[in-house]
C-alpha positions as CSV (number, residue, x, y, z in Angstrom):
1,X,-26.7,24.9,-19.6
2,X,-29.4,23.9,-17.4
3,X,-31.5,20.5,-17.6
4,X,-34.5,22.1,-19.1
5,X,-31.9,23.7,-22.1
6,X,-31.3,20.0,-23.1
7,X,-34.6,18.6,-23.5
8,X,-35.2,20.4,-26.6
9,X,-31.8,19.5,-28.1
10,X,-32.2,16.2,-26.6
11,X,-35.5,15.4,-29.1
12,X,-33.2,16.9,-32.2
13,X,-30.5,14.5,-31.1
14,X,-32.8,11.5,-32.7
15,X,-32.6,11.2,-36.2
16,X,-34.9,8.5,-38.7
17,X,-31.7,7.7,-40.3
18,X,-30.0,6.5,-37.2
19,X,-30.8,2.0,-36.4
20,X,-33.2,1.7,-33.6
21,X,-30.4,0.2,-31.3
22,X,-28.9,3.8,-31.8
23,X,-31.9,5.5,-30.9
24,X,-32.6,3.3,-27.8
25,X,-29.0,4.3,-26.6
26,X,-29.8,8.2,-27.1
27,X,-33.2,7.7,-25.7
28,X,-31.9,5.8,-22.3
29,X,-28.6,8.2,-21.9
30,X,-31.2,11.2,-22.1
31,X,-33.1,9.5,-19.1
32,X,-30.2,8.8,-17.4
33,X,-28.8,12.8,-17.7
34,X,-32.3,13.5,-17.2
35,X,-32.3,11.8,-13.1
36,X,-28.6,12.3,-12.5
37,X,-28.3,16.1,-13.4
38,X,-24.4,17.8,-13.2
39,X,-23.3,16.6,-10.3
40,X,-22.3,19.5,-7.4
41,X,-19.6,19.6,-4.8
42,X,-21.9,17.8,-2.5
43,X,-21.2,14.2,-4.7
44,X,-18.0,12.7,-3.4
45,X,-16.6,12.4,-7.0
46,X,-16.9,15.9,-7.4
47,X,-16.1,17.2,-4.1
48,X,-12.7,19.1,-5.6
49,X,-14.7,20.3,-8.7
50,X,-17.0,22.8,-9.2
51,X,-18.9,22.7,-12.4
52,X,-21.7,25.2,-11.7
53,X,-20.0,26.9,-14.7
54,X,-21.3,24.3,-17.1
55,X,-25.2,25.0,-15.7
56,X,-24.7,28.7,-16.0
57,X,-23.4,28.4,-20.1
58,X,-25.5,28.3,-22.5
59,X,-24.0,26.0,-24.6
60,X,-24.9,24.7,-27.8
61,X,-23.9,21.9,-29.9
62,X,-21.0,23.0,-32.3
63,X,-23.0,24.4,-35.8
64,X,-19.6,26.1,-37.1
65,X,-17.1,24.0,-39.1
66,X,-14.9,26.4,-41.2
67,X,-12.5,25.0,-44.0
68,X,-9.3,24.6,-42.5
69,X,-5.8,23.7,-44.0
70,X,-3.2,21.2,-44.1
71,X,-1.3,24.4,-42.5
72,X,-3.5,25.0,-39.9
73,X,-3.2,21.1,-38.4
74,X,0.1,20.7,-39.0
75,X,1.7,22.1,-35.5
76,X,-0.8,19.2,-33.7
77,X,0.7,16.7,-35.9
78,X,4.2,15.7,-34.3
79,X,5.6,16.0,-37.2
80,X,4.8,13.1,-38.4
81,X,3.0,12.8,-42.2
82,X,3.1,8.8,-42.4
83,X,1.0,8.1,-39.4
84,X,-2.6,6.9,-40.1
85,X,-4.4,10.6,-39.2
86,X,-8.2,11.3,-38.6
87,X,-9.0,15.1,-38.1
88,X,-12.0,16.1,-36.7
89,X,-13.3,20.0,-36.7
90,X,-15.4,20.8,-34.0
91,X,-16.7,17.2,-33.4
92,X,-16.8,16.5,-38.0
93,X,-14.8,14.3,-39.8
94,X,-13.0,15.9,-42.1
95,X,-11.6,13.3,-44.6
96,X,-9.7,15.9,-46.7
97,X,-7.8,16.2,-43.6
98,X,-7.4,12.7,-42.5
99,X,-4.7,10.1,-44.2
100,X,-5.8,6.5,-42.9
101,X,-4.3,2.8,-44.3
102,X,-6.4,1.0,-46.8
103,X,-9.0,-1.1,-44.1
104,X,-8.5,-5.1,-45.2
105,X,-9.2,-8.4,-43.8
106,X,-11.9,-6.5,-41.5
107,X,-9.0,-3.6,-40.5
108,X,-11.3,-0.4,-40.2
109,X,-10.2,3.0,-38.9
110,X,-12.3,5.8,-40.0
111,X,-15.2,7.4,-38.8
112,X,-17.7,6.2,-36.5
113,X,-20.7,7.8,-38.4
114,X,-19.8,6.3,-41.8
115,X,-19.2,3.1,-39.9
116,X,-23.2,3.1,-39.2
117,X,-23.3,1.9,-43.0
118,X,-20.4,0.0,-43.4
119,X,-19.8,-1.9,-39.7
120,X,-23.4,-1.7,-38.3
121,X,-23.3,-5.1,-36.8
122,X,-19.7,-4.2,-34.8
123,X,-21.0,-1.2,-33.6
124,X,-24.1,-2.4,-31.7
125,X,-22.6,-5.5,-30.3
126,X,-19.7,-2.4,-28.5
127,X,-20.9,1.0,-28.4
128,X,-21.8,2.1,-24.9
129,X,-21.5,-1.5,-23.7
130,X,-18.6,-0.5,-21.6
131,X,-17.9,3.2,-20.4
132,X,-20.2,4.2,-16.7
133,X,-22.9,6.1,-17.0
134,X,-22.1,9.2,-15.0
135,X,-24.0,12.7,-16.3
136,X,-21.4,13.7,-18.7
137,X,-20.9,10.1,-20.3
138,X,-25.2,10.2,-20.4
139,X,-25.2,13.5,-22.2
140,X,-22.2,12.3,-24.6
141,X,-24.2,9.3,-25.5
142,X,-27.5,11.3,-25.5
143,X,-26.1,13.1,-28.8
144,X,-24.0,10.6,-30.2
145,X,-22.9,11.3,-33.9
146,X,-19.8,10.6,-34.5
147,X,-16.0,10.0,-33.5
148,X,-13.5,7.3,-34.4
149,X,-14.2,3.6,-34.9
150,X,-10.9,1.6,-34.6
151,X,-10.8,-2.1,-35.5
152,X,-8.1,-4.6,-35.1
153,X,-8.9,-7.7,-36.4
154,X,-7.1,-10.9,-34.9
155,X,-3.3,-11.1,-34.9
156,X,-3.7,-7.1,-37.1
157,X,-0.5,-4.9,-35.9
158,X,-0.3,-1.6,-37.0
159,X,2.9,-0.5,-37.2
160,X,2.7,3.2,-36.9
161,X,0.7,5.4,-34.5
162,X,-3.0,6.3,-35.2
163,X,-3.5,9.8,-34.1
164,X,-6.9,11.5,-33.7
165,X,-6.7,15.0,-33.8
166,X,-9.8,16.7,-32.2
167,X,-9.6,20.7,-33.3
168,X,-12.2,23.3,-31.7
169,X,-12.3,25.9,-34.5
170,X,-15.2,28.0,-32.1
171,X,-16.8,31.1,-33.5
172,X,-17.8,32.3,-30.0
173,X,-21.2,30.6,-29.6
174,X,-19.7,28.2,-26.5
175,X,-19.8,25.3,-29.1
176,X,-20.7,22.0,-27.5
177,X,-18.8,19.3,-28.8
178,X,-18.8,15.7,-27.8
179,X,-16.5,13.2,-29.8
180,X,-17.3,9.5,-29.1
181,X,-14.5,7.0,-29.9
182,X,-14.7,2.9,-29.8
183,X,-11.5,0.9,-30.2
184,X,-12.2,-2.8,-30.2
185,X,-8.6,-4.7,-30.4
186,X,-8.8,-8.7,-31.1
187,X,-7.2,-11.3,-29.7
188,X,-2.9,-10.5,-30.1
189,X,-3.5,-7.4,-31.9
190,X,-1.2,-4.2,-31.2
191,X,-1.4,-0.8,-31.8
192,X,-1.0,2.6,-30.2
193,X,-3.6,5.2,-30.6
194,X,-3.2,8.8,-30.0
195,X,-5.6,11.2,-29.2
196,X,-5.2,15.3,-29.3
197,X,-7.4,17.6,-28.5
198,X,-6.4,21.2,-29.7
199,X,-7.9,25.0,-30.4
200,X,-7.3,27.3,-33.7
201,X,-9.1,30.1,-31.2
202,X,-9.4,30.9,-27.2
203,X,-13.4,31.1,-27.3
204,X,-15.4,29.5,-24.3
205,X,-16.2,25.8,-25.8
206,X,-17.2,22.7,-23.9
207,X,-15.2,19.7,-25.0
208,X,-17.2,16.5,-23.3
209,X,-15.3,13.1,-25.2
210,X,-15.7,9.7,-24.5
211,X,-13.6,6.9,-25.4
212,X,-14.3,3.0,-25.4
213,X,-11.2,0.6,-25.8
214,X,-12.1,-2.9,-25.2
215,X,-8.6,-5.3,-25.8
216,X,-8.7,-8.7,-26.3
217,X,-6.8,-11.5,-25.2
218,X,-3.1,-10.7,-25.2
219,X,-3.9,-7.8,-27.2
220,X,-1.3,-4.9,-26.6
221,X,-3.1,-0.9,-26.6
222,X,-0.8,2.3,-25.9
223,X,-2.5,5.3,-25.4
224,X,-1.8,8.8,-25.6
225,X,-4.1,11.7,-24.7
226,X,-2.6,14.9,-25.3
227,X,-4.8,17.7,-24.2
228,X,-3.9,21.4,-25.0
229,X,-7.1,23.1,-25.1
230,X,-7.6,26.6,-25.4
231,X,-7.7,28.8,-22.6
232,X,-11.2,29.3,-21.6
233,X,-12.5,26.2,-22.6
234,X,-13.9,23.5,-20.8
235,X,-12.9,19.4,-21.2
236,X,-14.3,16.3,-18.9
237,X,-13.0,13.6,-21.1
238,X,-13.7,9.4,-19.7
239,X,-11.5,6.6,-20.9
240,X,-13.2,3.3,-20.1
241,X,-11.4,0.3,-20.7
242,X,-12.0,-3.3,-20.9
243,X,-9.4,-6.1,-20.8
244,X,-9.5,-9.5,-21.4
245,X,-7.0,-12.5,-20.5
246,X,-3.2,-12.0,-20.7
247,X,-4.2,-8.1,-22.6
248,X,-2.4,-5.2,-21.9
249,X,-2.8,-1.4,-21.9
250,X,0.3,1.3,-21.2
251,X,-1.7,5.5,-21.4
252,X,0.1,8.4,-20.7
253,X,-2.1,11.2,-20.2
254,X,-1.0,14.9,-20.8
255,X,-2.9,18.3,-19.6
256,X,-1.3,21.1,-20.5
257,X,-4.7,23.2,-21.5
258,X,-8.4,24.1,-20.9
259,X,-9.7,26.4,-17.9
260,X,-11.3,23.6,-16.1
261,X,-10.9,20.1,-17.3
262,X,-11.1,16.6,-16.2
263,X,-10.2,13.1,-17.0
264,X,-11.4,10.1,-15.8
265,X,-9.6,6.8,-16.9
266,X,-11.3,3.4,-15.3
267,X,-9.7,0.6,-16.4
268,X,-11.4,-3.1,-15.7
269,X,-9.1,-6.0,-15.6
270,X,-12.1,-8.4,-16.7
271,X,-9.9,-11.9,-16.8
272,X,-6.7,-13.6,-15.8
273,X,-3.3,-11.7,-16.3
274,X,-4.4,-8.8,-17.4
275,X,-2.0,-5.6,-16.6
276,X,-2.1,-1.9,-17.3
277,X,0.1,1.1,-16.7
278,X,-1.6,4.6,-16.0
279,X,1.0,7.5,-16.4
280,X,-0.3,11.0,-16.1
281,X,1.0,15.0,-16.0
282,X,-0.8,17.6,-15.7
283,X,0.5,21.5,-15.7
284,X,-1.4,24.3,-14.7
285,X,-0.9,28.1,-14.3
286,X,-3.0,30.9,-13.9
287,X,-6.5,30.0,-12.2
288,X,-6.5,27.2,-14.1
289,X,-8.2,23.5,-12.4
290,X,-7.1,20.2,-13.4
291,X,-8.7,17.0,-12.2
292,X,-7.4,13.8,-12.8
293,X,-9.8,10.5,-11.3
294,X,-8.3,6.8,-11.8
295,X,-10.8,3.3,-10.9
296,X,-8.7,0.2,-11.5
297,X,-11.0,-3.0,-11.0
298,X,-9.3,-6.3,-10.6
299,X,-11.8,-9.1,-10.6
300,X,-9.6,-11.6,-11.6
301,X,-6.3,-13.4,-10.7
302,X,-2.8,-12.2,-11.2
303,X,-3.7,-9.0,-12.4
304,X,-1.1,-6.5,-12.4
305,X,-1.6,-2.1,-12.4
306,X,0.7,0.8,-12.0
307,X,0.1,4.1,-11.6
308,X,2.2,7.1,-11.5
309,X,0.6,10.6,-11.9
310,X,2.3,14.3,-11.3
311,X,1.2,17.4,-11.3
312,X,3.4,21.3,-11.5
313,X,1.2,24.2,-10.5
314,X,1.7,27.7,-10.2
315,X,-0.4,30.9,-9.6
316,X,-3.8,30.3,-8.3
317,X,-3.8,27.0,-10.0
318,X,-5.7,23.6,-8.5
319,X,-5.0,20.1,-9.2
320,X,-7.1,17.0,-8.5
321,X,-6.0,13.3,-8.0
322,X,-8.9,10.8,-7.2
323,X,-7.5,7.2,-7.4
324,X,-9.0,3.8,-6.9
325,X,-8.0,0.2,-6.8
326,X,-10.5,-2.3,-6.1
327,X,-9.3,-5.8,-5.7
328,X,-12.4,-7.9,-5.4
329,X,-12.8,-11.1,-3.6
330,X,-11.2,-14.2,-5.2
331,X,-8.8,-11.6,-7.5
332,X,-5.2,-13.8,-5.6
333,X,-1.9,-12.3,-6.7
334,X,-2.8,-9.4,-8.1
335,X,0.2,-6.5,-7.7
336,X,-1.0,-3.4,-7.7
337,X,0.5,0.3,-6.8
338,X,-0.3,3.9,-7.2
339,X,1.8,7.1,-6.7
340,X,0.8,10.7,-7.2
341,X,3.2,13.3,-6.5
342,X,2.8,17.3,-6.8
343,X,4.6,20.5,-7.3
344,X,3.1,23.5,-5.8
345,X,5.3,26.6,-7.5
346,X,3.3,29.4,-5.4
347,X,1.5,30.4,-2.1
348,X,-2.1,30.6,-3.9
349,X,-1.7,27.3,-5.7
350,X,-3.3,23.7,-4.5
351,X,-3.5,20.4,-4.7
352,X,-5.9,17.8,-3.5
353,X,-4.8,13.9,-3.8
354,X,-7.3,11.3,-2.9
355,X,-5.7,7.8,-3.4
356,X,-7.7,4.8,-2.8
357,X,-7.1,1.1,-1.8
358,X,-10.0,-1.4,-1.7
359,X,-9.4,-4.6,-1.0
360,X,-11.3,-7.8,-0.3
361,X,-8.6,-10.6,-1.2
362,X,-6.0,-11.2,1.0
363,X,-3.0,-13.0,-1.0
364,X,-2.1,-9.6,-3.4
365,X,1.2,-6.6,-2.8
366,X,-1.2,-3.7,-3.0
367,X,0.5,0.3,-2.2
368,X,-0.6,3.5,-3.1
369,X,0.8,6.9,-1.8
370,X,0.9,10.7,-2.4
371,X,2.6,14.1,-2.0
372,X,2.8,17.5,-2.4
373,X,5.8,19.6,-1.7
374,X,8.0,23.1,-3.4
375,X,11.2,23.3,-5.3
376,X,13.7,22.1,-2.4
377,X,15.6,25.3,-1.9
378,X,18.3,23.7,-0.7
379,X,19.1,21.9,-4.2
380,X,18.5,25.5,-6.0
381,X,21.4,26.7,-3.7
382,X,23.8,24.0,-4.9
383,X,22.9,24.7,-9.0
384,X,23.3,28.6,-8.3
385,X,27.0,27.7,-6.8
386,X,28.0,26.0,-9.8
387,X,26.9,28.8,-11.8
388,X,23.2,27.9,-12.9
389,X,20.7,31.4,-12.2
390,X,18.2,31.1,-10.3
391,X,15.1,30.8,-13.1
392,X,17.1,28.4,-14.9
393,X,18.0,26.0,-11.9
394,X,14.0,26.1,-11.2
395,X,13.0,25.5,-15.0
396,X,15.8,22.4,-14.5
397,X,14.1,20.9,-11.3
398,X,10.6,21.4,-12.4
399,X,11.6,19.9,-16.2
400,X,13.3,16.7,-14.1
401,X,10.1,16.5,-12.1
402,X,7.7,16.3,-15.2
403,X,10.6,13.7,-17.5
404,X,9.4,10.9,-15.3
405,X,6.2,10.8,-16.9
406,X,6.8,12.1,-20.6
407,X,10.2,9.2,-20.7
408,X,7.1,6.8,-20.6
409,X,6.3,7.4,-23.9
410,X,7.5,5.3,-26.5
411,X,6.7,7.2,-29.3
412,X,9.8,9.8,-29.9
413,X,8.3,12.6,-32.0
414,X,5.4,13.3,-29.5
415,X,8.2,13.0,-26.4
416,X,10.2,15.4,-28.2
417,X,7.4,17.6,-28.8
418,X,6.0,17.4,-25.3
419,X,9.4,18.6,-24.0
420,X,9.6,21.4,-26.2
421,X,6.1,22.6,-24.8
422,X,7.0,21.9,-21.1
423,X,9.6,23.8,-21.7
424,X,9.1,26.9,-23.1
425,X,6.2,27.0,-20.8
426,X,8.7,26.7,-18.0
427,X,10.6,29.2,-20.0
428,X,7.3,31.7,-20.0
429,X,7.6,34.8,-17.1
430,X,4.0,34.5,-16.6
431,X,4.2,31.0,-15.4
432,X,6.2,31.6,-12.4
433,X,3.7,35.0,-11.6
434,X,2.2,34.4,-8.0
């Protein structure tokens, strides 16, 4: 997937039917990929990761979307059949798949390529306006097509979750698929918005996402990202998010899939007040690599952030934690902390945590801190002598470990099912194989 590969799909990327202000964003993101490149070991925020992979793949944007079935979604559904739903198959909406709520009094949650007709005007004034142009957020926004568009008018709660279920159905030809996402929140507006990203199949696919979220004042966002990719694929997803006075934002993210994958979350508290919570988990086995990066930017007065990330790794697996705060000058009283703590479950397995402080005001409660460590032997000797085996005292300790994080969300059906995953993967032989 070299440089050269991409200018040829980068002129197909244009299309006469898109608005000029569309093109212009294509046009400048190709440039942008075009003097960045994929970044190498050498960059410091990709030091950990090594995506030569992605340069040696021929990938090509996903051509295959097969017919699939109510039957087919509904294990990445939570169970749940009320909840406003937009499926998307291999980066295509797929509106026999998707239930959504009736959009009124400027409510819109549908497609982002359909809203081209119907919310042209919302679109330019947000899309691309907020999210940093590294490479991979360039080549997203060098091909972007479509996604979900999310629209809270002023005061507009939605009641139940909005999920976005992101299915690779790949038919071996390393599918390229890169969904772009835009939720604009107004002023006292709540929601939660969930996003999955799933595989029918095992094939080599590269899943390269990008999502928006700009929240109002006092608006109120949860998100969710659940992402259980399938086994040799690739995911570098970017959450970029905006706040505005008094708003506030509460994500769990979850990694339970993919052979390499990445998520970068950068959150900007842009006024007065403004307060987010960043909970992630991340669980990998195998030779799988898992990279987690945080940038929390306080500008502003009395901003408030908490982070608390984990990560369980066994076999030859590696974990990543990059974390920033950045409290600028004049940003007084702003309370911010970061932890990241790791469970190494074999000899071969690592973990790398990087976090961050940055600070240039001098009236804030700022902390940050990490560690890695094993199952404490000792406390496995105290379960076996009240009769609890060996496997199943470590399945109970790592399961306690990973609760913190997954008690954080609010939402009970996807808890539930997040536990049942963790664990029967806990439960799985293969998981504990050095």
């Amino acid at each position: 997937m070299t440089q050269t590969h991409f200018f040829n799909a980068f002129a197909s990327a244009r299309s006469s039917s898109d608005p000029v202000w569309l093109n212009r964003i294509k046009e400048s993101a190709r440039e942008r990929f075009t003097q960045l490149g994929f970044p190498t070991m050498r960059d410091e925020e990709w030091r950990y990761t090594n995506v030569t992979r992605f340069e040696e793949t021929p990938f090509h944007s996903a051509s295959f979307f097969p017919e699939l079935s109510q039957v087919q979604i509904k294990p990445f559904s939570f169970g749940a059949v009320n909840w406003p739903t937009l499926v998307f198959v291999n980066g295509r909406f797929v509106p026999e798949l998707s239930s959504s709520p009736k959009n009124h009094k400027g409510l819109y949650i549908g497609s982002l390529h359909q809203a081209l007709v119907s919310n042209p005007k919302l679109l330019e004034a947000h899309l691309n306006r907020y999210a940093k142009q590294d490479a991979f957020t360039a080549l997203n926004a060098a091909f972007v097509k479509e996604g979900a568009l999310i629209y809270l008018p002023e005061e507009e709660t939605v009641n139940e979750p909005i999920h976005l279920i992101f299915v690779s159905a790949s038919s071996g030809q390393n599918a390229l698929i890169q969904p772009r996402n835009l939720i604009v929140a107004g002023p006292k507006s709540k929601a939660t918005v969930v996003e999955s990203y799933v595989a029918i199949n095992g094939t080599t696919y590269f899943t390269n996402s990008v999502t928006e979220i700009l929240a109002g004042e006092e608006a109120n966002i949860d998100y969710y990202k659940i992402q259980r990719e399938g086994t040799e694929a690739f995911h570098i997803g970017t959450t970029q998010v905006e706040l505005q006075r008094a708003a506030a934002f509460n994500s769990v993210s979850v990694s339970l899939g993919a052979r390499l994958s990445r998520h970068n979350v950068n959150v900007r508290l842009g006024a007065e007040d403004a307060q987010c919570e960043l909970n992630g988990l991340y669980l990998g086995s195998g030779v799988q690599h898992m990279d987690h990066h945080t940038f929390v930017d306080h500008p502003k007065p009395r901003g408030t952030s908490h982070q608390l990330y984990k990560g369980i790794l066994s076999g030859e697996a590696s974990g990543v934690f990059s974390g920033k705060i950045f409290v600028r000058e004049g940003a007084q009283k702003t309370d911010a902390h970061q932890t990241n703590k790791n469970l190494l479950l074999s000899e071969k397995a690592t973990a790398d945590t990087r976090p961050q402080l940055e600070i240039l005001a001098d009236d804030v409660q700022c902390t940050h801190g990490a560690a890695v460590g094993q199952l404490d032997e000792s406390v496995i000797f105290y379960l076996k002598t009240r009769g609890i085996g060996f496997e199943a005292a470590r399945r109970i300790l790592c399961y306690g470990f990973a609760k913190e994080v997954i008690e954080r969300i609010k939402i009970p059906a996807i808890s539930e099912e997040l536990d049942r995953l963790i664990l029967s993967q806990f439960s799985d032989p293969v998981y504990w194989e050095h």
